[in-house]
C-alpha atoms as one frame of an Amber mdcrd trajectory, in Angstrom:
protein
 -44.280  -2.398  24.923 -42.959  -4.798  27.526 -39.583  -6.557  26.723 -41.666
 -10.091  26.231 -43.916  -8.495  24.405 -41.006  -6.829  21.966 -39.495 -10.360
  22.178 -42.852 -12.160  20.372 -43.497  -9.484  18.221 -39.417  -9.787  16.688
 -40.217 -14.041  16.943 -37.755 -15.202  19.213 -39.967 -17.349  20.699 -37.452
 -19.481  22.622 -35.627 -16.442  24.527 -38.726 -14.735  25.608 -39.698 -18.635
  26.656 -36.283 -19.066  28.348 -35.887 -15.678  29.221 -35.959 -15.329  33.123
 -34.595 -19.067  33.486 -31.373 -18.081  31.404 -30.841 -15.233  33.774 -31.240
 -16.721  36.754 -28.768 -19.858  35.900 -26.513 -16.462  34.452 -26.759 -14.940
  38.165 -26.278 -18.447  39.742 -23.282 -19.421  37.444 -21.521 -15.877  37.024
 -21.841 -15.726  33.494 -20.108 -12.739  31.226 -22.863 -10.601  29.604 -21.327
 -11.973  26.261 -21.958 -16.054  27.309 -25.649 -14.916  28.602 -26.334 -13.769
  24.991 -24.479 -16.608  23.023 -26.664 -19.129  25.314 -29.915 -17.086  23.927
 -28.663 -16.528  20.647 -28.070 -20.466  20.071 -31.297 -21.238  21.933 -32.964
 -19.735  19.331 -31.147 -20.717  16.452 -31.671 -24.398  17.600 -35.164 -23.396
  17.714 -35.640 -22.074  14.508 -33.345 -24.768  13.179 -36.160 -27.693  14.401
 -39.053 -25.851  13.254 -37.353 -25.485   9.456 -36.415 -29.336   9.425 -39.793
 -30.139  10.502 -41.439 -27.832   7.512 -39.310 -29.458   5.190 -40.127 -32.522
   6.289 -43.787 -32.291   5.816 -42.747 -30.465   2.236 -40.722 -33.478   0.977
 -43.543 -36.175   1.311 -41.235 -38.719   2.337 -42.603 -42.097   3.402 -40.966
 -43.191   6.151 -38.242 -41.924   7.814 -35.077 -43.971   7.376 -31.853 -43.338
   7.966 -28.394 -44.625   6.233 -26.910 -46.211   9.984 -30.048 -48.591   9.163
 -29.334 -49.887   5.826 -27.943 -53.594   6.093 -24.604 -53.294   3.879 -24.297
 -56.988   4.081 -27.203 -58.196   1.840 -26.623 -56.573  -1.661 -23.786 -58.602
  -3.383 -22.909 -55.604  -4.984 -23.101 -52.303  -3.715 -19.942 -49.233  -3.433
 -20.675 -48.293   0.140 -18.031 -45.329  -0.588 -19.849 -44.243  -3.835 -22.899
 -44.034  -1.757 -21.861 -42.120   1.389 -19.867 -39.572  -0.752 -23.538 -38.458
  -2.100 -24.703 -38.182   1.425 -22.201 -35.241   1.904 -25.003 -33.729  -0.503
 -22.091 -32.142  -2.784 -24.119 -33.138  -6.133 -27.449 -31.190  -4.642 -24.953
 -27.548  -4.669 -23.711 -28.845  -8.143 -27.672 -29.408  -9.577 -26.005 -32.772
 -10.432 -27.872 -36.629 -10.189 -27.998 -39.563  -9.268 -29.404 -42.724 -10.054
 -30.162 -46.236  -8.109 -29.728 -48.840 -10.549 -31.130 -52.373  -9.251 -33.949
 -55.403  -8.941 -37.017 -55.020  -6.421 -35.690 -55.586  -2.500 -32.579 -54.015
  -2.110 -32.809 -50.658  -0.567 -32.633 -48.432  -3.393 -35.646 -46.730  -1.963
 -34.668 -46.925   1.959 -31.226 -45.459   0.580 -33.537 -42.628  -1.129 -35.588
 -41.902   1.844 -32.707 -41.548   4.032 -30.774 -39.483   1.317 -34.214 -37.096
   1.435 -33.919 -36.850   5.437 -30.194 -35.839   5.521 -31.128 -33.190   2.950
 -34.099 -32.111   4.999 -32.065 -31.933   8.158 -29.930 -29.286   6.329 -32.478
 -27.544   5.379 -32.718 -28.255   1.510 -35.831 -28.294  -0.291 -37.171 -32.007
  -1.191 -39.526 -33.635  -2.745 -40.290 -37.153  -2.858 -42.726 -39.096  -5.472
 -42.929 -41.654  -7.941 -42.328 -41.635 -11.608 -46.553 -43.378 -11.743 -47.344
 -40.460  -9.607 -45.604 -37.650 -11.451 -47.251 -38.858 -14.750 -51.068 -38.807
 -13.127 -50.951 -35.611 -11.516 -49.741 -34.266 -14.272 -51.973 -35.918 -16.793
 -54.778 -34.697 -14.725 -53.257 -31.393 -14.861 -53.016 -30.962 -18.412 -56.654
 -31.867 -18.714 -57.667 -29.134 -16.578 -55.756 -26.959 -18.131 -53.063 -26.549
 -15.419 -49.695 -28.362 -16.858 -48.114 -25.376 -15.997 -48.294 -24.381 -12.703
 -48.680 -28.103 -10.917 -45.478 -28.732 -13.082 -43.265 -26.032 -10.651 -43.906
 -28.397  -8.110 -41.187 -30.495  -9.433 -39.136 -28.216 -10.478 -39.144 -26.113
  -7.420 -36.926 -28.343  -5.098 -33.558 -28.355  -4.337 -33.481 -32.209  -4.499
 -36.422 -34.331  -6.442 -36.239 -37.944  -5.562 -38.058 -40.019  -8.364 -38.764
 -43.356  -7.128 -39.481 -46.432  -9.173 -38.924 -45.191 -12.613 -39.450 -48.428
 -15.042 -41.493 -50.080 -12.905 -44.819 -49.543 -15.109 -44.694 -48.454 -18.351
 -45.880 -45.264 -19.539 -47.753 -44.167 -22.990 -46.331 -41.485 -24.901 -48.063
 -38.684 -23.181 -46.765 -39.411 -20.147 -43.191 -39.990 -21.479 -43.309 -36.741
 -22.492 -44.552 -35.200 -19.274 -41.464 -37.234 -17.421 -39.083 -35.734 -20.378
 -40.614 -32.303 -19.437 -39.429 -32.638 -15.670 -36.257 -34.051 -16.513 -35.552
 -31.061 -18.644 -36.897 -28.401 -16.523 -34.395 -29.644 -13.554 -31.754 -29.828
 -15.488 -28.690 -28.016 -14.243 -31.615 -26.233 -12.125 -31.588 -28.747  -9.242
 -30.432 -32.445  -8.055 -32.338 -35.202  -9.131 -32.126 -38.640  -7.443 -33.909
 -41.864  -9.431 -34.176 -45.231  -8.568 -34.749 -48.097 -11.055 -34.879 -51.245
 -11.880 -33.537 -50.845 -15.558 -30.081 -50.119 -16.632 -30.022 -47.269 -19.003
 -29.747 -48.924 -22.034 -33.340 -50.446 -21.119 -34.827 -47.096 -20.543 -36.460
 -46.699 -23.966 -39.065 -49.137 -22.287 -40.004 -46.791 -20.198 -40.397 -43.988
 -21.950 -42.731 -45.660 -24.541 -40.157 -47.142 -26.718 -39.644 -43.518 -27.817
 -35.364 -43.524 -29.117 -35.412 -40.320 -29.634 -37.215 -39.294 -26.346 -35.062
 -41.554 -24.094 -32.478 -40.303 -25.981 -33.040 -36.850 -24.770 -33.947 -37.743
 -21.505 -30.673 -39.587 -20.651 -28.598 -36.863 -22.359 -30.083 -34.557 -19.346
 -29.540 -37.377 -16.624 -26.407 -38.382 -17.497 -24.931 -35.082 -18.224 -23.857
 -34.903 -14.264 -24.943 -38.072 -12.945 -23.549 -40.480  -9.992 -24.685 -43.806
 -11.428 -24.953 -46.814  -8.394 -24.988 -50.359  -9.573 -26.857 -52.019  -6.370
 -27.086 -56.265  -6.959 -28.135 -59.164  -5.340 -31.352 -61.079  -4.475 -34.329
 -58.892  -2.629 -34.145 -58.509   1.055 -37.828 -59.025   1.454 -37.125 -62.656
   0.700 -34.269 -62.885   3.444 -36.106 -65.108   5.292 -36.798 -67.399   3.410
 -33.533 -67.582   1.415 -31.949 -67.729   4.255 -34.030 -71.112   5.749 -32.745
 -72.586   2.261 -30.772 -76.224   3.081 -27.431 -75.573   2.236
């Protein structure tokens, strides 16, 4: 077996790729034999690096790809810009801790959530992203076809779940109870990110004005939870708010 051909078969791609080029430029530039294998080495770490990102890219679901330099801090009247960019160290994700977006329609709870799901995935951490509406059907249709089981690891799996829109529609009992069931199975297990539009004491309509369900399901969240308070008037009516006579 050739050297490029022992190269492929061990998958570093990029060195046998890179491979003749690296030693000529190592010839040209006098490089030590140590800094000629550092340069392949890191070659092919980047490489590996780019492909994992992308993989848990595609994994997470994400909807668009937004970052937190893109966020307008200027439009919510309330918002702790700290609070927020202390999460995006991603220290609650290696404590299995939470966090929730608390705030009315239009002010970047979900563009912070998004871009909170990309820095994960550009470290490498598992993520999934979904909505509470779309948690409940799948796994509605799941338990009718006998599969509540195994389609529920698929929330429970990642090392961050980002629940969007939680209280937006309201939910029957059944699917309270399939929420509960993820909220439970994650907790201290992973992180769990949720945005909202109801402060927690409002969360009982939600979760089919259950007490003793919401109960339980905010005993979980709030255990280890980063609560952020995000107010103001929706960004999506900027514009217009903004041609207002003064």
């Amino acid at each position: 077996m050739n050297l490029t051909a022992t190269l492929d078969a061990l998958d570093l791609n990029w060195i046998s790729a890179n491979l003749h080029e690296e030693l000529a430029d190592a010839a040209r530039k006098h490089r030590t034999h140590q800094e000629f294998i550092e340069r392949l080495l890191a070659g092919e770490t980047e490489r590996r690096h780019a492909a994992t990102v992308e993989r848990r890219l595609k994994e997470a679901r994400l909807r668009d790809r937004k970052a937190l330099g893109d966020f307008d801090w200027s439009w919510p009247k309330k918002i702790n810009r700290d609070q927020i960019q202390h999460l995006f160290t991603l220290r609650f994700l290696e404590d299995k801790a939470n966090a929730v977006f608390i705030g009315g329609p239009g002010l970047g709870k979900t563009h912070l959530a998004l871009a909170l799901g990309y820095e994960a995935c550009q470290r490498e951490h598992r993520v999934l992203f979904t909505t509470a509406a779309e948690i409940v059907n799948t796994l509605s249709r799941a338990m009718t076809a006998n599969r509540l089981g195994r389609i529920l690891k698929r929330y429970l799996r990642p090392e961050l779940l980002i629940l969007d829109e939680l209280g937006y529609a309201p939910v029957d009992r059944i699917g309270a109870d399939l929420l509960f069931q993820v909220f439970s199975g994650r907790y201290e297990r992973g992180a769990t990110l949720v945005t909202t539009n109801r402060a927690f004491k409002e969360w009982a309509k939600t979760f089919a004005n259950d007490s003793t369900l919401t109960a339980a399901v905010l005993d979980r969240i709030l255990h280890h939870c980063e609560p952020v308070i995000i107010e103001g008037r929706s960004y999506r009516m900027k514009g217009r708010i903004e041609a207002e006579p003064g």
